[in-house]
N, C-alpha and C positions, 0 to 999 in steps of 0.2 A: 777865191771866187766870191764875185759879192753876189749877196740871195737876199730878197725879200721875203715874208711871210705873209698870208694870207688867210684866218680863219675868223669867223664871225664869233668864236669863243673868246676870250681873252686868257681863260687857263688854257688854252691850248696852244696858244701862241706864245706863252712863256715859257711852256712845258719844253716846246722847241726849240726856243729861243735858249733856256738850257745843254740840253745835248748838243745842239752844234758848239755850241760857245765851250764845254768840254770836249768835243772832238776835236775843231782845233784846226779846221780846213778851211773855213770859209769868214766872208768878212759881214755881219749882215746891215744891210746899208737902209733898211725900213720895214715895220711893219704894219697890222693895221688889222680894225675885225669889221672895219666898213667896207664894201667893194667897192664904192664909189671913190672912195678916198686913193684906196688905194691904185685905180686905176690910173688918175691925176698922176700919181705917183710914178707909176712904171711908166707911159706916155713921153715922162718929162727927163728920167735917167734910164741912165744904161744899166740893167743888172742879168747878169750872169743864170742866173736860176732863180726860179720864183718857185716856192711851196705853196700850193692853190688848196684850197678846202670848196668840194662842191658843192654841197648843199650848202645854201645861204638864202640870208631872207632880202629879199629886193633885187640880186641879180645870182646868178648860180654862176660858177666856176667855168663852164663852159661858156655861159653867154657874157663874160669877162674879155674870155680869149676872143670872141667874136668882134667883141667892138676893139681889143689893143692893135693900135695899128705898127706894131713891128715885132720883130720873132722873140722867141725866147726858150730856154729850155728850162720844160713846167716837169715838179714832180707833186702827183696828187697827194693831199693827205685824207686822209676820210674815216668816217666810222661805221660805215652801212660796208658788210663784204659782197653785197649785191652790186657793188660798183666796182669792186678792187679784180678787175679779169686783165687777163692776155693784152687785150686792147691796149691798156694803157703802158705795156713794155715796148709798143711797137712806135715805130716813126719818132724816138725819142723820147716817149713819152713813159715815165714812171710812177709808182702807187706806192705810199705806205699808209698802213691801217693806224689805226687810233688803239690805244694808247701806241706811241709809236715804239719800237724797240730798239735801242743804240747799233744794235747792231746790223740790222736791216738799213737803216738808217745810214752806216757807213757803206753799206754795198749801193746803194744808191749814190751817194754823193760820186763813189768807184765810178758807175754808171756817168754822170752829169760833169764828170772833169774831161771822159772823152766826148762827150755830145757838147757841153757848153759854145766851145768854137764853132761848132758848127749845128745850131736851134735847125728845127723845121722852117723849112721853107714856106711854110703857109699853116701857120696854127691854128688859125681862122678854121679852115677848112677841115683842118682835122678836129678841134672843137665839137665840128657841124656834125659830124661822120662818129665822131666817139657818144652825142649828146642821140644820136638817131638810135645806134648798134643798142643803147642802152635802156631805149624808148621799152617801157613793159608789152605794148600794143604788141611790138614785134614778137615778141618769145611763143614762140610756138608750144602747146598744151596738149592737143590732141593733132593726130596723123592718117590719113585716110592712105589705106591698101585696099584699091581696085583688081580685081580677078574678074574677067569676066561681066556680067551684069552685077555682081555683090561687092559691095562695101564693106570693110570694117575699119573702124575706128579706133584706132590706138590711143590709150594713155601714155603720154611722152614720159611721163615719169616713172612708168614702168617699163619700158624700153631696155634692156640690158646693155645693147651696144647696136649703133649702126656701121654697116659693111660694106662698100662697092665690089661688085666680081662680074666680069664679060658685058659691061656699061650698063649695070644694075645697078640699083640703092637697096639696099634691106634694111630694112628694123629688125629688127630679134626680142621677140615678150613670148613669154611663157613659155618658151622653148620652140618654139614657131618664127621661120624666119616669112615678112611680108614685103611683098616690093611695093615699094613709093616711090611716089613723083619727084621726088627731091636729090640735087644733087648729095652729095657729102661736104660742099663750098657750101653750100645754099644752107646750106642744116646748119654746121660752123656759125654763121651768122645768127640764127635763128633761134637756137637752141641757149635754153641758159647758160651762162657761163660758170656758175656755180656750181651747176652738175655734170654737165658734158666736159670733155677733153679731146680733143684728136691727140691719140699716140699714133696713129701711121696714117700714111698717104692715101691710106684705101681705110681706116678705120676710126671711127669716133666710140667711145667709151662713156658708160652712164657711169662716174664715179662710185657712188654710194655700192653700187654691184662688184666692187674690185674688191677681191678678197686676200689676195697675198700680189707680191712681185717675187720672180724667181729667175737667175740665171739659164739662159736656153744655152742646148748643146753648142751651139752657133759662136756663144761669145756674149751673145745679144741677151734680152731683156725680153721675157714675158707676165703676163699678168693674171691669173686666175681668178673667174667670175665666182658668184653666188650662187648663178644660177643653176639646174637641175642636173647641165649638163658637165658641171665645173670647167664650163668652156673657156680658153685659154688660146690668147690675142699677143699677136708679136708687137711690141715697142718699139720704134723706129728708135736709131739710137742719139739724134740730133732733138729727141723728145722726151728723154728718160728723163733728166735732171729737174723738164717742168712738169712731169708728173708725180715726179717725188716729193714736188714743191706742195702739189696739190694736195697729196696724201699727209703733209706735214713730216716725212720720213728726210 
């Protein structure tokens, strides 16, 4: 596979430039720590996989993807983990954190040998879409549950887990469950991705509150909170392995 590299570092693009060159899979055919430059670059040949670095000074990683006018399969590298979410697994698209790890590093490449052939169809767009999802503006902080004429206000960060049941939303803080206006999609988006996880189709989870994972009588996967109630939340099981990712387990 040929790959370009992309970071406005220079040790970091050797750093890289190292470990593939010992992994031993791919061919790397340019790389560069200007964006500009490198954009010339990818425009004018064909390469297989490009390792993008977001934060950059004169044009960010996204707004790259924006102006390359043909597909590619991008894997992020970065050193902020306020950027390394879900998001970036999705529609071909993958993350590795800084300092990078050889061996994350080959499950990716794993990754990018079946996507190469076949890039997104429209990186552009999904650029647009991953540069919005990660907009700070968006992340929701605080949460209103309406009762009646009374308001209260939630701290999202205290939040233990949110739930849907009989086309309701809840938050759950303090041991108090409150209905909100918000989907459980809607929240997904909304909600940080550092903290939050959907483990199931009807549940979102405040990380930081997860206190053990334990085998259910079931076969399946549950989770034990912090909180008051050592309330304990079923794991879909098409979500165990990204929440174990999450937990570092």
């Amino acid at each position: 596979m040929r790959v370009y590299i992309l970071d406005d570092e220079k040790l970091a693009v050797q750093r890289l430039q190292r470990l593939l060159d010992a992994n031993g899979r791919v061919t790397i055919v340019g790389s560069s720590t200007d964006p500009e430059i490198a954009l010339a670059f990818l425009q004018a040949h064909d390469v297989d996989i490009l390792f993008l670095d977001i934060q950059m000074p004169g044009l960010t990683g996204f707004q790259l993807l924006e102006r390359l006018d043909r597909d590619v399969t991008v894997i992020f590298t970065t050193a902020y983990d306020r950027y390394a979410i879900d998001a970036f697994a999705v529609n071909s698209i993958d993350y590795l954190l800084k300092p990078i790890d050889p061996e994350r590093l080959a499950r990716a490449l794993d990754k990018a040998e079946r996507l190469a052939p076949h890039p997104p169809h429209d990186v552009r767009a999904l650029a647009r879409e991953l540069a919005a999802a990660l907009s700070p503006a968006r992340r929701l902080e605080r949460i209103a549950s309406r009762v009646g004429e009374r308001t209260t206000i939630l701290d999202v960060a205290r939040v233990s887990h949110f739930f849907s049941k009989d086309k309701l939303t809840f938050a759950c803080a303090s041991g108090r469950e409150h209905v909100i206006d918000f989907t459980l999609t809607e929240l997904e988006e909304r909600l940080d991705p550092r903290r939050f996880a959907r483990i199931h189709r009807a549940t979102i989870v405040n990380i930081p509150f997860v206190q053990e994972l334990f085998p259910a009588v079931d076969g399946g996967v549950l989770v034990r909170l912090k909180d008051e109630a050592k309330t304990e939340l079923s794991v879909s099981r098409d979500r165990v392995r990204a929440l174990k990712d999450r937990l570092g387990i």
